[in-house]
C-alpha positions, 0 to 999 in steps of 0.5 A, a space after each residue: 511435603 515431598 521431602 517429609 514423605 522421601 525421609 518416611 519412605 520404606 527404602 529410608 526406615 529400612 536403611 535406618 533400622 540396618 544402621 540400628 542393627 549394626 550399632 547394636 552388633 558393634 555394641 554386642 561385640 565390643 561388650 563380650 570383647 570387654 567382659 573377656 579381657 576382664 575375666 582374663 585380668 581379674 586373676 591377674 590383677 588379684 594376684 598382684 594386689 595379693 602379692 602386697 597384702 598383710 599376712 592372713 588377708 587374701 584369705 579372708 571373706 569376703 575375698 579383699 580386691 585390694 590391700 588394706 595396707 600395702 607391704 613388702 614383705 612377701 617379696 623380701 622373705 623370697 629374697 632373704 628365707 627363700 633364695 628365689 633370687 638363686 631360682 631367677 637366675 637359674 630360670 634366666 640362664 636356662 631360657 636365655 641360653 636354649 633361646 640362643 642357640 635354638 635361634 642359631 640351630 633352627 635358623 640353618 636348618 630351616 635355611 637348609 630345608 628352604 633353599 639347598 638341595 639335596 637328596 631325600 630333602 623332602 622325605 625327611 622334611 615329611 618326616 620331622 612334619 610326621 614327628 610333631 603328631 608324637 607327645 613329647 611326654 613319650 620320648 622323655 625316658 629315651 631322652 633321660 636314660 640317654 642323657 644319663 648314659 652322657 653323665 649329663 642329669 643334673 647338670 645345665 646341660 641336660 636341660 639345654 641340650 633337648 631344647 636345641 632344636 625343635 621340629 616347630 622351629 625349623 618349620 617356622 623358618 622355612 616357611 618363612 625363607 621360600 618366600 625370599 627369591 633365590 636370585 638374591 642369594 645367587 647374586 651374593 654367591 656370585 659376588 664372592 660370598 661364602 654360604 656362611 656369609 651369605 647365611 649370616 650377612 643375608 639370612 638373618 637379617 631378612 629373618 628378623 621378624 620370624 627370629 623374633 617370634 621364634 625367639 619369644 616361642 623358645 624362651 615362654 616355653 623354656 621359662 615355663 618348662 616344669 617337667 623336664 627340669 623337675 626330672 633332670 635336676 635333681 639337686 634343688 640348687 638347680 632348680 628354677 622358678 617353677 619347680 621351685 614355685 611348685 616346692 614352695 607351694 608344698 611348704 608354705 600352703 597357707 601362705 597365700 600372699 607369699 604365693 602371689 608375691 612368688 606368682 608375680 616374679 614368675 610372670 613378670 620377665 615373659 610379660 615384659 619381654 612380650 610387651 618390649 618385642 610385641 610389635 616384631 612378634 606380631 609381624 612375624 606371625 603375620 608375615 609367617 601365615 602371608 608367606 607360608 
């Protein structure tokens, strides 16, 4: 009887009903988590399953979900009538080109900005800081008409030069290296090490984690670029992958299964590079926020 009325006891039925309540806050949570990343996938998942449709069929209504029959021509016509495999390779060499030596170029002067001193260093640090507030759309005409007195619009380079460095990236590294003891590199330097060894032996492998995520920032933002290679390249021989998905959208409008099919290689690289590196992009993120 002494144990029927502890279990029936106020203390008892209000922990009860504040277990109820965190059950039904964990359910709440996890079903607008759930129905966000549906409404997140839903276009993307479309957009592949339209990518295999026949001709004529992402247009119908009711809109199809899922292809009545599964076909490749889209993809092929990319490859054969449309060159897009030019545009890939374009978009490839451009990221993957400004990636590498954006890596090389932010990681010295974030290296600089953290452990060298010199004079005036915080004052221009504050400076670069003070830039980051000005759109990049207001220095693109000095940028093009410098570039145009280099000889370089229409070219590669014109692209790959502006995105050699960027303010986010030196910042990223040094708030990153403050964090290493300066012991460390003066017991290299005591030991014979020159500053560039010191930077490449030492820096760079403690550096990995943020290189990484820098690494995945540079390359997204290059592949994704449209404006700027939209005003520097001129020829269409040189075009990538989103100018190029912009001229295709002006031609072939109708075509919507062509679209999702061209959609679909636009996505694919950076989806896949994010998932192969995710785990050191996570890291470094983490890592960054902890020891800036």
């Amino acid at each position: 009887m002494s144990s029927i009325v502890s279990v029936g006891s106020p203390s008892n039925r209000s922990a009860f009903a504040h277990q109820i309540s965190r059950l039904c806050a964990m359910l709440l949570l996890y079903g607008a988590l759930l129905f966000g990343a549906a409404m997140a996938l839903l276009p993307l998942l479309w957009m592949v399953a339209a990518s295999f449709m026949p001709a004529g069929e992402a247009n119908s209504y009711p809109p199809s979900l899922w292809p009545s029959t599964i076909t490749f021509e889209h993809y092929r016509a990319l490859f054969t009538r449309l060159d897009l495999a030019r545009y890939l390779f374009n978009s490839t060499l451009l990221a993957g080109t400004v990636t590498l030596i954006a890596l090389l170029v932010n990681s010295m002067a974030g290296y600089a900005f953290a452990k060298f001193r010199f004079r005036y260093r915080e004052g221009i640090f504050r400076a670069l800081l003070a830039a980051m507030v000005i759109p990049a759309q207001v220095a693109m005409l000095p940028l093009f008409l410098l570039l145009k007195q280099l000889g370089l619009i229409n070219t590669y380079w014109g692209v790959i030069i502006p995105g050699m460095a960027s303010i986010f990236g030196i910042f990223l590294i040094r708030q990153y290296l403050l964090a290493i003891p300066d012991s460390l590199l003066e017991a290299a330097r005591m030991d014979g090490a020159g500053e560039f060894r010191i930077y490449w032996s030492l820096i760079l492998p403690l550096c990995r984690p943020i290189l990484v995520t820098l690494a995945i920032f540079t390359f997204l933002g290059a592949w994704n670029d449209f404006m700027w290679p939209l005003i520097v390249l001129t020829d269409s021989a040189h075009h990538t992958l989103p100018v190029a998905l912009a001229n295709l959208l002006g031609e072939h409008v109708q075509d919507t299964e062509l679209m999702m099919a061209s959609s679909v290689l636009t996505v694919l690289p950076v989806m896949v590079l994010f998932v192969v590196l995710q785990k050191y992009y996570i890291a470094g993120i983490m890592l960054g926020g902890m020891k800036g």
